[in-house]
N, C-alpha and C positions, 0 to 999 in steps of 0.2 A: 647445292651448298649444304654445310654440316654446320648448325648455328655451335659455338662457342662454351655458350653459357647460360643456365637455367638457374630463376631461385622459386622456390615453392614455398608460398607459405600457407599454413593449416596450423590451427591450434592442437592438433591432433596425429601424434607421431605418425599410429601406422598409418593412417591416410598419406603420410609424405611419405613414406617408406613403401607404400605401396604403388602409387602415384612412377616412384623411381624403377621399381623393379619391373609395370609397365613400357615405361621407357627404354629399358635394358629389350623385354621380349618384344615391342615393337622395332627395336636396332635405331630410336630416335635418339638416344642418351647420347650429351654433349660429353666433352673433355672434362666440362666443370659446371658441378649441382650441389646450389647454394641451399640451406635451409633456415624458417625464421618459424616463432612460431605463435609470432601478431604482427599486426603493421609497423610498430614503433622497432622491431628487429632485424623485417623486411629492409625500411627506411635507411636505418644505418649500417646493411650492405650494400643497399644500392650506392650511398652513397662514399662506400669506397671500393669497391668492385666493379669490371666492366659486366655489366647483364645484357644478355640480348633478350632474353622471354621470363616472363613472369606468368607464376597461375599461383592464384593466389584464392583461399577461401574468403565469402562477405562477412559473415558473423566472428571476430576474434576479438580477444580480450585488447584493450589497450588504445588500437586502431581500427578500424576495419577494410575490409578488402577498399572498399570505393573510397575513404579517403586516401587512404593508401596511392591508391591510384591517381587521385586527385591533386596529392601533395607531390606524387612524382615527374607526373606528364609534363609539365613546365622546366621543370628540370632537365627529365631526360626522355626529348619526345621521342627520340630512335627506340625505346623501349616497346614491345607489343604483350600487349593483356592478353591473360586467359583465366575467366571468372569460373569459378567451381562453387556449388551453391547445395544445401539442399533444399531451397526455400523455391517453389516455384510463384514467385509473387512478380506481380505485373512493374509495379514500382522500383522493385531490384533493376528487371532487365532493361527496364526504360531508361532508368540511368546510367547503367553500362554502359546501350546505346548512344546517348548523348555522350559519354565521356570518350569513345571512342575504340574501346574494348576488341579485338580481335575474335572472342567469341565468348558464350554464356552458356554452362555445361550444368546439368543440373546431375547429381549424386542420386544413387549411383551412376558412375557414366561405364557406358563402353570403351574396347578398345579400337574400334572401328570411329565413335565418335572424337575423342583425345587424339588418337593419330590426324584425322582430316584437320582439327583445332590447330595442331602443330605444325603441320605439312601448307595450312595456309599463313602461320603465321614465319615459318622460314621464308617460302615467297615473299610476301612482305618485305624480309630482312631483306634476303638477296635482292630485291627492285631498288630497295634504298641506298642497300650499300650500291649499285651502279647506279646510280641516281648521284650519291655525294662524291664517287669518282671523278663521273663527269666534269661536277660543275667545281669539286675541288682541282681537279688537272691545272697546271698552269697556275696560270694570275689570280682567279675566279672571276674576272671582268665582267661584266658583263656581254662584251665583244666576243670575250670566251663561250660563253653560252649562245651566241646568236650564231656562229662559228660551228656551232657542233654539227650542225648538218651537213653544212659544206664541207669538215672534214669524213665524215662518216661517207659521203658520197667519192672525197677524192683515193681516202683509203681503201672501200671496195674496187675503184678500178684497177688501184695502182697494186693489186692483193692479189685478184680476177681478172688479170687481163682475158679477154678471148669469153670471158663467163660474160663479165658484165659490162654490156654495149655501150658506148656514149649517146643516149637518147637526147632528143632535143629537151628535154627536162631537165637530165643532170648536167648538161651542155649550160642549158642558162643559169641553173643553183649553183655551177664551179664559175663561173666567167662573174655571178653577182658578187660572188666574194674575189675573183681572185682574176683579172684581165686577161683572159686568150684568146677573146673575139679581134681578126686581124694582127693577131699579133704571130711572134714565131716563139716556139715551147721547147724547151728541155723539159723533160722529166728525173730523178735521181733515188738511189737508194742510200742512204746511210748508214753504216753500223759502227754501233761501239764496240768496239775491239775488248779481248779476251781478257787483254794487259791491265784493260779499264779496272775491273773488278779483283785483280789482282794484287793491285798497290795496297799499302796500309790505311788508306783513308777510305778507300767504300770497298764493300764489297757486293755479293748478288742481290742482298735485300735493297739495296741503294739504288736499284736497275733503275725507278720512277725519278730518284734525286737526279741522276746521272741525263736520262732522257729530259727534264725541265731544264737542265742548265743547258744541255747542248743550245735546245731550242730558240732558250733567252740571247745565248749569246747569235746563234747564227741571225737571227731579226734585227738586232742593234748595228750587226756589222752593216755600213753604207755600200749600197749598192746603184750603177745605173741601171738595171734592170728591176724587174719586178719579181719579188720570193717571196714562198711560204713554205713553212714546211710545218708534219701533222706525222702525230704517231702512227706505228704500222702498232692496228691495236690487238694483234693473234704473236708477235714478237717484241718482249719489252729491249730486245736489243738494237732494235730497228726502226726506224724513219725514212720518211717517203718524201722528197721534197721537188718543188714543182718552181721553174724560172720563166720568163717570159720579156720578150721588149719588142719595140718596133721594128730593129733592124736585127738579121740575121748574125752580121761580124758584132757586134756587143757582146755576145751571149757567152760564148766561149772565154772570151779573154776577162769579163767579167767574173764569171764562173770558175776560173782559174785563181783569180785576184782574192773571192769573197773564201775559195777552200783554204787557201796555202795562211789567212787571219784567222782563220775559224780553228786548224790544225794547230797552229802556232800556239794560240790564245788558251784553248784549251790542255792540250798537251805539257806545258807551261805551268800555268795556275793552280788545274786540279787534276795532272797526271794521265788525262781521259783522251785515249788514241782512238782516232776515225779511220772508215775504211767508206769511202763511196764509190760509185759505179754512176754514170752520167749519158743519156742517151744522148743522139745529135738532132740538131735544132729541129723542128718541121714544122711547115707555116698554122696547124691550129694542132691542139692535144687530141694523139689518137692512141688507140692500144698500142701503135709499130714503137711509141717512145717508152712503153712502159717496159716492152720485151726488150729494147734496145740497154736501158737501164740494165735488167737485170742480167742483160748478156754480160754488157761492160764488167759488171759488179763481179761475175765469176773469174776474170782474172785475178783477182786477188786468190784466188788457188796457186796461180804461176808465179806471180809477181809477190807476193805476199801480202800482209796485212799493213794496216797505217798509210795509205798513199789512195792516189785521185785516180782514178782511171775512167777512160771515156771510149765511147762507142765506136769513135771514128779511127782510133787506133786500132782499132782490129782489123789485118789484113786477111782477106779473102783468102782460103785455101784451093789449090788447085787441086781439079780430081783428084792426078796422079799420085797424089799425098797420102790419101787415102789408104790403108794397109788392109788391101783388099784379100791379100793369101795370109795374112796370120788371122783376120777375123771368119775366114773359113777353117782353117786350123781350129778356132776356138770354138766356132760352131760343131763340127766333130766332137770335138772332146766332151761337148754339153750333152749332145744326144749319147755319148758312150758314158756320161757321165764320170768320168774321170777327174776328181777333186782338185789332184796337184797338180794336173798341167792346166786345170782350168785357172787357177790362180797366178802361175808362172805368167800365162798370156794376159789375164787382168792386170798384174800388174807390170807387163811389160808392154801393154797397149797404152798403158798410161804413166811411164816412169816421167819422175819429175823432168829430165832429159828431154826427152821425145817431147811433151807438152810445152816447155820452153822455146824448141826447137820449131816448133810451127805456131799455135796458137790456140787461142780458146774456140776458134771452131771448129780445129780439128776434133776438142772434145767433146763436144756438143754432136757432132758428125758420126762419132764411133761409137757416142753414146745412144743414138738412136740408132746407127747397125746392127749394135747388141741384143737393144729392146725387141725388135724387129726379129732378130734371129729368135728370139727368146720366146716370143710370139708365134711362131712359124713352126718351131719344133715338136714332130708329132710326140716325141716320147716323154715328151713334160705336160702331166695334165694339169699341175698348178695353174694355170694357165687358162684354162676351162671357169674355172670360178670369176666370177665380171669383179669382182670385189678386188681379186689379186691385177686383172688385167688395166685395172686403172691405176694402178697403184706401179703398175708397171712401166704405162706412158710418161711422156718427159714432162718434168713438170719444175718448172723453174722454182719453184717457193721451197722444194726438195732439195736443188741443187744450191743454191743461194745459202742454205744452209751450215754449208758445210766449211769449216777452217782451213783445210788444207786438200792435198792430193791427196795424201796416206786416209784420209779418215773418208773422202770420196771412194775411193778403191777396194776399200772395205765393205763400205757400205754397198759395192756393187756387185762384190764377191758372193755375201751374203743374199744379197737380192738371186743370185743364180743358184747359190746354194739349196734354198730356198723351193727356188724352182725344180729344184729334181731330185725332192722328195718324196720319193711314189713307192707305191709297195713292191714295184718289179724292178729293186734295185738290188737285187742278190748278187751282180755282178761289180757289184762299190767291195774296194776292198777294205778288209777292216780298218785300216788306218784312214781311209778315209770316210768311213763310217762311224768312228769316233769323232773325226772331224766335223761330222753332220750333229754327232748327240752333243758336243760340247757347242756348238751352234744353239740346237736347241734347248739345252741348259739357259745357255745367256736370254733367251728369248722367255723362259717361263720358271725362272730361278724362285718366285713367291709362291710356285705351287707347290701340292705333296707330287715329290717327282720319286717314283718308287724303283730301284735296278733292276728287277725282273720284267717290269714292262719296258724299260729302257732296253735292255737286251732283247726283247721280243719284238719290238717295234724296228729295231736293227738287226732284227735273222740272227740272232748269235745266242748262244746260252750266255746265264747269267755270270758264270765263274772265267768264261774267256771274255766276255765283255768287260767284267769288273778289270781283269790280269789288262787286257790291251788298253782298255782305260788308262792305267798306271802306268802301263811302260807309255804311253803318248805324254799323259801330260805331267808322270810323276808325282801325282796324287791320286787316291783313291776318290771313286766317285763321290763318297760320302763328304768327306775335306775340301771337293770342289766347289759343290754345291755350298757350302759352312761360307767358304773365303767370299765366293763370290755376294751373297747374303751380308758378310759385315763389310762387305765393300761397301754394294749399296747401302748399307744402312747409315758407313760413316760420312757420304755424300750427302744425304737426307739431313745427317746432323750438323753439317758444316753450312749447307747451303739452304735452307727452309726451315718454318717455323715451325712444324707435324711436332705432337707431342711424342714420347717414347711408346707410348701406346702404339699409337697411329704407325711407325715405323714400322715398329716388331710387324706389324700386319702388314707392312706394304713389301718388306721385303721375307715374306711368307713363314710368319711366328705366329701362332695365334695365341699362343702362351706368352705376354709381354715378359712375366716374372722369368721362364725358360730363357727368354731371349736375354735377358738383361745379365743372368749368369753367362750364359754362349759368349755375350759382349765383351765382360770384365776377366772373364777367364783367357783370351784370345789378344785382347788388347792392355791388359793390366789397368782397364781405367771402368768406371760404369758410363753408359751413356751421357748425361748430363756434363759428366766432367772432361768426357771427350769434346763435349759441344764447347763447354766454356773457353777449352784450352786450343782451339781452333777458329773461335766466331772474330 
């Protein structure tokens, strides 16, 4: 975590001025550094500014550090101290101590001692801020708070299937809160559709509002069976919800009844469209319901978004379905490395067609053929590295992800792409060697990406690389790289809070000022005003 906001007070400019430029060669310096230059200046920033950290000197005119401190604490206990002194007197640090101070630096301080002061007082932040997440989430109930363990245990299962076991531990912390002993379980995933954040009343900062209301309402809806449902807390679009009752025929037709009031209700009121995936019943909660869930949930690739889907609707595919001579076809083409026809077969292994035409196991089925092929192939050593090869196995929280076929397909295109980038590819021909650099572009767009090594890294000189460059994509490398930058950066400004600082750097400026002309010069607008006229 990067705390926000710092104020410093010293009666003593260049102490703060020094104190700042510090922070700068340490790389602690927030977005925003406040200065006062007594307590009573201190005081009435704090009191209209948000501050996360204070260092503040003991001795100043007016007020001093420790009332200071004393008149603020009560105010704003989220606030963490850091005392700077040159007085090494036993009675200073005793009071600090009592008041509760983060730390007590005597003058002159090192840059080794001010950094660990800082570094434990962001901790701090950071514990706190998930601390008032917690207990702010939801209602603040009290129920809520006694609640958090049970969901923190049902979210790792239902996160980690296959990682994290049902131990007779979490077995009895999920059944204390939530009935599965004897009983028969569905498992579910929920998400809130794309559409959600798209209407004029929320948009992606709203994700938390969006996920509270879902919640409220699904609870109120009456049920015979028994629900809960709990954030998935690694995706703010997602929820994990868990049904249960005595008898097997309830579950379903209930489950039916509670989605199509919850879809309505919402949909309705505050615009906000669902997409679940539903495992089928099995007499206690085991991993089979969680996989079952998130198999279900992938047809929303086939079927589309906004609708209920469940587990038992998936028909079994027969071998012979299986497209055993084009996934050898495609295997070929991997090891020859040959770009276009790899992607012709990717996307003809999985045109929207074919995948409606049998099912989502088919694609689960082909998608492991591939993996497996991918695996297997001597002439891709990406492969070799444990880091790529798990990244390669099937992993549901990967696929689950994804809105559609097209942005699947992509995503797996690239995953082979990927895979057979090796140095003894002199036999890729340039256009699909371009295809490889503009690949890599997209993958490392905030770095210094230089042509010369780009043509060298692709066996080409640098003036036919640049020429084939353009005739592929009709811009020069240089304008690729530009567009693709204030792409990103107009997505940063549309959808998150990063200051324009922060941007310029994330989509590789280290000159915010540079970046800020690139910006208005390309879009006719400056940063900020791009934001306002989009937020």
């Amino acid at each position: 975590m990067m705390y926000q906001s710092i104020l410093i007070a010293d009666d003593e400019e260049l102490i703060r001025q020094g104190i700042i430029a510090r922070l700068e060669y340490l790389k602690l310096k927030p977005s925003v550094v406040y200065e006062a230059e007594n307590g009573l200046q201190a005081l009435e920033i704090l009191m209209k500014q948000k501050v996360d950290i204070v260092i503040t000197d003991i001795r100043m005119a007016d007020m001093d550090g420790l009332t200071l401190i004393k008149k603020t604490m009560p105010l704003y206990p989220e606030i963490h101290f850091i005392i700077l002194s040159g007085f090494a007197e036993f009675t200073y640090a005793q009071q600090a101590i009592d008041l509760g101070v983060n730390a007590y630096l005597l003058k002159p301080i090192s840059n080794d001692a001010l950094k660990k002061a800082l570094e434990d007082a962001i901790l701090k932040l950071e514990e706190g801020k998930q601390l008032r997440q917690t207990v702010i989430e939801g209602t603040r109930s009290i129920r809520e708070k006694k609640n958090y363990l049970f969901e923190k245990n049902i979210n790792e299962l239902l996160r980690d299937y296959g990682k994290v076991s049902l131990t007779n531990k979490t077995y009895e912390l999920i059944d204390k809160n939530f009935p599965i002993k004897n009983k028969w379980v569905m498992a579910g995933i929920l998400s809130i559709d794309l559409e959600s954040f798209e209407q004029n009343q929320f948009g992606f900062k709203d994700a938390d509002l969006i996920q509270f209301s879902v919640k409220n309402v699904f609870m109120e809806i009456d049920t015979l069976c028994n629900k809960t449902i709990v954030n998935n807390l690694t995706q703010a679009n997602q929820l994990f919800i868990l049904f249960s009752a005595d008898r097997e025929e309830f579950l379903r037709k209930d489950v039916n009844l509670l989605f199509q009031q919850l879809f309505t209700i919402l949909r309705e009121k505050m615009g906000i469209m669902l997409t679940a995936g539903i495992s089928s019943a099995k007499n206690t909660l085991t991993e089979e319901n969680i996989k079952e869930a998130k198999e279900a949930f992938l047809q929303r690739m086939i079927y589309g978004r906004s609708g209920l889907y469940f587990y038992e609707d998936i028909k079994a595919l027969p071998p012979a379905h299986v497209p055993s001579s084009e996934l050898n076809m495609l295997r070929q083409y991997i090891e020859k490395r040959e770009i276009s026809r790899i992607e012709y077969f990717v996307n003809e292994l999985f045109s929207d067609e074919r995948i409606r035409h049998y099912n989502i196991s088919y694609m689960r089925i082909v998608w492991l053929r591939i993996i497996d092929m991918i695996l297997k192939t001597e002439a891709v050593s990406f492969v070799k590295d444990a880091k790529n090869v798990e990244k390669m196995v099937l992993n549901y929280d990967i696929l689950i992800s994804f809105h559609s076929l097209k942005e699947f397909r992509e995503y797996l295109y690239s995953l082979i792409l990927e895979s057979i980038q090796t140095e003894g590819g002199s036999d890729i021909t340039s256009k699909s060697k371009i295809k490889l650099a503009i690949k890599y572009i997209q993958d490392n767009y905030n770095q210094d990406i230089a042509i010369n090594d780009m043509a060298d890294k692709f066996s080409m000189s640098p003036n036919y690389f640049s020429a084939v460059f353009k005739r592929e994509t009709g811009q020069t490398t240089v304008n690729f790289i530009k567009d693709l930058r204030l792409k990103k950066a107009c997505e940063y400004l549309t959808h998150s809070d990063k200051s324009v600082v922060e941007i310029s750097k994330e989509v590789g400026y280290e000159d915010s000022q540079y970046f800020f002309k690139v910006f208005k010069k390309a879009t006719g607008l400056t940063p900020l005003q791009y934001r306002k006229m989009h937020m």
